[in-house]
C-alpha positions in Angstrom: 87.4 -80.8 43.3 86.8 -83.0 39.8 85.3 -79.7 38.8 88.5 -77.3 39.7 90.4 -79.6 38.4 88.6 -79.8 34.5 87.5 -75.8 34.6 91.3 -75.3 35.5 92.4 -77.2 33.1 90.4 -75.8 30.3 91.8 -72.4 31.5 95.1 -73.5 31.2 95.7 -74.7 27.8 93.3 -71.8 26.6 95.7 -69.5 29.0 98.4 -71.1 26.7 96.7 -70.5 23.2 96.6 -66.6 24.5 100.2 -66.4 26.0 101.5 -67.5 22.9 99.1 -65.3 20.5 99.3 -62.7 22.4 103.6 -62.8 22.0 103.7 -63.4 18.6 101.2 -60.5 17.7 101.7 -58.0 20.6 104.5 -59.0 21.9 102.8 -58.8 25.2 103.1 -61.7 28.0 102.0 -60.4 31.6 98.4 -60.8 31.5 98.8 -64.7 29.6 101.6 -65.0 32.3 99.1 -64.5 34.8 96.4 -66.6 33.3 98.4 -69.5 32.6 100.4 -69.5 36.5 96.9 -69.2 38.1 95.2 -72.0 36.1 98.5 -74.0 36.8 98.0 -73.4 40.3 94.4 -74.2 40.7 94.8 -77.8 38.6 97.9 -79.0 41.0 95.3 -77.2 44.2 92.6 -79.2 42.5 94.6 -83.2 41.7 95.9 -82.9 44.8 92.7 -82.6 47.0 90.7 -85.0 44.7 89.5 -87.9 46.8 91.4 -90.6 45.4 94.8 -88.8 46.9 92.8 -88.7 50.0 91.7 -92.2 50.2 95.4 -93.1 49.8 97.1 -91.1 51.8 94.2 -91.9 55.2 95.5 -96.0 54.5 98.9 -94.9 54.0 98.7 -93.3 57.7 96.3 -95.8 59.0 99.0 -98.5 58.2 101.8 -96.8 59.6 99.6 -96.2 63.1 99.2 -99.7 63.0 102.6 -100.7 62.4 103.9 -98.4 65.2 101.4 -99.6 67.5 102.7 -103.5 66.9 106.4 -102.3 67.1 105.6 -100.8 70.7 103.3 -103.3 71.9 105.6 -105.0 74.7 105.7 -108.5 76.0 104.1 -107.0 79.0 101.2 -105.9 77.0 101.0 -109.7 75.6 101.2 -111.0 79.4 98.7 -108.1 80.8 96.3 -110.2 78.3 96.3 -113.5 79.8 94.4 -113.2 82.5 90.8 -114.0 80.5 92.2 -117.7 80.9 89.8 -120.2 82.0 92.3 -121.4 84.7 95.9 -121.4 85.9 97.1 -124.3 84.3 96.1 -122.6 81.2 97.0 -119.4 81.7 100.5 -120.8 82.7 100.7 -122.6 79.7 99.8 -119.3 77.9 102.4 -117.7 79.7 105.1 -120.3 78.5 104.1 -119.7 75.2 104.6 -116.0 75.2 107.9 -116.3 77.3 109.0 -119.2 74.6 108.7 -116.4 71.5 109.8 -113.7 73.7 113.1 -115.6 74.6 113.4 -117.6 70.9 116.4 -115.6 70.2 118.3 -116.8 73.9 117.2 -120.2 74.1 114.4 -122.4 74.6 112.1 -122.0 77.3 110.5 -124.5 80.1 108.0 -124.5 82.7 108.9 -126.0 86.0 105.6 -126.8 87.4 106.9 -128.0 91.7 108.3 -124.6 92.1 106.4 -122.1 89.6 109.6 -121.8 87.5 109.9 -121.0 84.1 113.5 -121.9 83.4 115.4 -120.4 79.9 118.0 -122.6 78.7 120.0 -120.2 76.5 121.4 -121.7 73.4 122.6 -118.6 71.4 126.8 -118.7 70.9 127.5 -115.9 72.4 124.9 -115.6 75.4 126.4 -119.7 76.0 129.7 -118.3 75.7 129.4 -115.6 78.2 127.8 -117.5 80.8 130.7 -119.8 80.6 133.0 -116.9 81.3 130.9 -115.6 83.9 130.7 -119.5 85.8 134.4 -119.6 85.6 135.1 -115.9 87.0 131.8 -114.4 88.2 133.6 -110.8 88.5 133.2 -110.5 84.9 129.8 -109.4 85.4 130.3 -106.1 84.2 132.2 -106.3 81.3 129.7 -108.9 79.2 126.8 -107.2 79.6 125.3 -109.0 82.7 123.5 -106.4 84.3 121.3 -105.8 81.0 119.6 -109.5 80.7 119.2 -110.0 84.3 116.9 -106.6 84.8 115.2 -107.7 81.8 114.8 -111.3 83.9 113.4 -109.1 86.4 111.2 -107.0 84.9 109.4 -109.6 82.9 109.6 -112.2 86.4 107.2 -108.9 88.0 105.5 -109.2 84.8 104.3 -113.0 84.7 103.8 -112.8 88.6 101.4 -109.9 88.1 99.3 -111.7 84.9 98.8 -115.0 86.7 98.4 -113.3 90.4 100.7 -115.4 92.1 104.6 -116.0 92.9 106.4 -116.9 90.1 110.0 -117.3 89.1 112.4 -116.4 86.1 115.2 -118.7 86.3 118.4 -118.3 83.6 120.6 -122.1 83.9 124.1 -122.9 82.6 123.5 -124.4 79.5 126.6 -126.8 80.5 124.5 -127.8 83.8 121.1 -127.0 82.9 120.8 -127.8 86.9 122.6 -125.3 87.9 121.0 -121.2 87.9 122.7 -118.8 87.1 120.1 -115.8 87.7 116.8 -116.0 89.7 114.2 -113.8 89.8 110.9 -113.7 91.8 107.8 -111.4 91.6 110.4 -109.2 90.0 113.2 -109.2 93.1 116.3 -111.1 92.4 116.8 -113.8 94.3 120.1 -115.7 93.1 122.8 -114.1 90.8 126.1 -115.9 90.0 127.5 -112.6 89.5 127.3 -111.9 93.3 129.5 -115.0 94.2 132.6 -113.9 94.1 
């Protein structure tokens, strides 16, 4: 393509020379027209297949692969990973870890070892205020949202149950009583939900 590239550009600015010779004595432009679009033509052909473009634009697309494959890699993907662990204690502890940056946004995150718990303490304002709301008058379930974190509970409850083969929990607590759950899920089934206590 380096070839294409010089021979066309050779052609061009000779193509030029003639175009404009060729006016000013002859008053004639088609054929230096012709010469100068089609050397034009085959330079831009020719710099834009050279191998440095190339090499570019493959790491251009081999980042953005890469980048897409991280945004859709899922905390499920993270769990699915876990069970290599040498044991359970550690692949609980592995587990925590994961849950703890998974939930960093809602709260902080603890493992209940006597019941196979992993309890989130949420400590965002407005995920505190709502539970508030929703401890004071359960029927307002619907309108904040409720339904949305608790299937996420209980998707990701199936989740942890299936990387560490065995029956764990997903437990959301008031972050006024941190005693007191708010939303239980098992093996990915609910099992407690303030919202049905009305």
């Amino acid at each position: 393509m380096l070839i294409l590239v010089i021979f066309a550009g050779l052609t061009l600015i000779l193509g030029a020379f003639y175009l404009t010779n060729s006016w000013q004595r002859y008053r004639e432009w088609k054929s230096g027209t012709i010469i100068v679009v089609l050397s034009l033509i085959a330079v831009i052909y020719g710099a834009i297949n050279l191998p440095y473009w190339n090499k570019n634009s493959q790491s251009n697309s081999t980042s953005t692969r890469s980048s897409r494959q991280v945004q859709s890699s899922s905390f499920s993907n993270t769990l699915s990973g876990i069970n290599g662990a040498a044991n359970s204690q550690n692949q609980q502890m592995s587990v925590l870890r994961q849950l703890q940056k998974g939930y960093a946004k809602l709260g902080t995150v603890e493992f209940r070892e006597q019941d196979n718990t992993y309890v989130v303490k949420p400590t965002d304002d407005n995920t505190v205020k709502a539970i508030q709301a929703l401890v004071q008058d359960p029927s307002q379930a619907g309108q904040i949202g409720w339904s949305n974190l608790t299937d996420s509970i209980k998707k990701n409850s199936a989740q942890v149950s299936k990387a560490l083969n065995g029956d764990y929990s997903i437990s959301i607590v008031n972050p006024d009583k941190p005693s007191q759950a708010v939303y239980t899920a098992k093996n990915g089934q609910t099992t407690y939900n303030i919202a049905d206590q009305k």
